[in-house]
N, C-alpha and C positions, 0 to 999 in steps of 0.2 A: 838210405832211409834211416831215420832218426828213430830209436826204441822210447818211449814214455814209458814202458811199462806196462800198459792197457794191452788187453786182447777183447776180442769178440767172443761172447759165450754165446752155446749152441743154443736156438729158439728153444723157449720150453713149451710151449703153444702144443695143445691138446689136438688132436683132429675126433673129436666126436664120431662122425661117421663108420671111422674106422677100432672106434671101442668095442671089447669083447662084452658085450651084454648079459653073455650068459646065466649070471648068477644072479645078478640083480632081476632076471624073467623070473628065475625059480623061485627066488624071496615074494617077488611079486604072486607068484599062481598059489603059494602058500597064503601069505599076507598081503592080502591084497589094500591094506591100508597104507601100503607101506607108501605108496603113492601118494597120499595126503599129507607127507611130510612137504612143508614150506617152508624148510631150513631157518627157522627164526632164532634158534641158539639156546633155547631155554633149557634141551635137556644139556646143551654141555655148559651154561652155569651155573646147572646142580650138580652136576659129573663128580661126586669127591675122587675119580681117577683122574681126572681130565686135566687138572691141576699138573699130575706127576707124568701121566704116561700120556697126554692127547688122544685121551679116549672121547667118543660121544657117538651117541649112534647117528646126528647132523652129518658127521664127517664121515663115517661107516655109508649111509647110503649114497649120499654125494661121492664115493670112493668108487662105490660099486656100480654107479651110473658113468662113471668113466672108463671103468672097466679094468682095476685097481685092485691088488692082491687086498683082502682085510684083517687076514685070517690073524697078526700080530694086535690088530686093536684088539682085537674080540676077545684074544686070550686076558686084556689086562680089563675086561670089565669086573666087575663084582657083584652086578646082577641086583644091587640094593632096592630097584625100583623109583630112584628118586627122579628121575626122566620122567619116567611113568607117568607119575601126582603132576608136573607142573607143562606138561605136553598140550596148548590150547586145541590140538586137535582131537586128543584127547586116544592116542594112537596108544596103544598098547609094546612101548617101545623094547624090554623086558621080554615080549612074546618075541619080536623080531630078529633080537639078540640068538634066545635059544633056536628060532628057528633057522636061522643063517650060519648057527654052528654044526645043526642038524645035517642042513646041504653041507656044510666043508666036511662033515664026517665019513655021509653017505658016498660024496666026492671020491672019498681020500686025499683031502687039499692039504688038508695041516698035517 
């Protein structure tokens, strides 16, 4: 058998099903707007982190609904609010933050 070079990389496909939901419930029974996010991008094109570290809270709940450690984004927020002002749902993103560092606290995650 002839080598090219090429290998097969292992599936990266998600199985939902089998996500640890945990924490994304707790954020939820806290915040329960937390729901209403429809990942449209707008707090991570004001993110001034988002640029350096790939912070946004878009990617924070999308992370946590897969059931995804977050606790590295969270540390590199700065909490400025600018999410906040341009969120059309008009979600309190800022509240979600503290509140999702409150479970990692209360946890003992981070």
């Amino acid at each position: 058998m002839i080598d090219f070079g090429f290998k097969i990389n292992p599936s990266s496909t998600l199985d939902l099903d089998k996500a640890d939901l945990t924490l994304y419930n707790k954020l939820v029974r806290m915040e329960p707007e937390a729901r209403m996010c429809m990942a449209c991008g707008s707090c991570s094109a004001t993110c001034m982190s988002a640029e350096y570290s790939g912070m946004s809270v878009r990617k924070v709940l999308l992370a946590l609904q897969r059931g995804k450690d977050v606790s590295m984004m969270l540390s590199n927020c700065m909490l400025c609010g600018k999410c906040t002002m341009v969120c059309p749902r008009g979600i309190n993103t800022r509240h979600l933050i503290l509140s999702l560092c409150r479970i990692y606290d209360k946890e003992g995650l981070k």
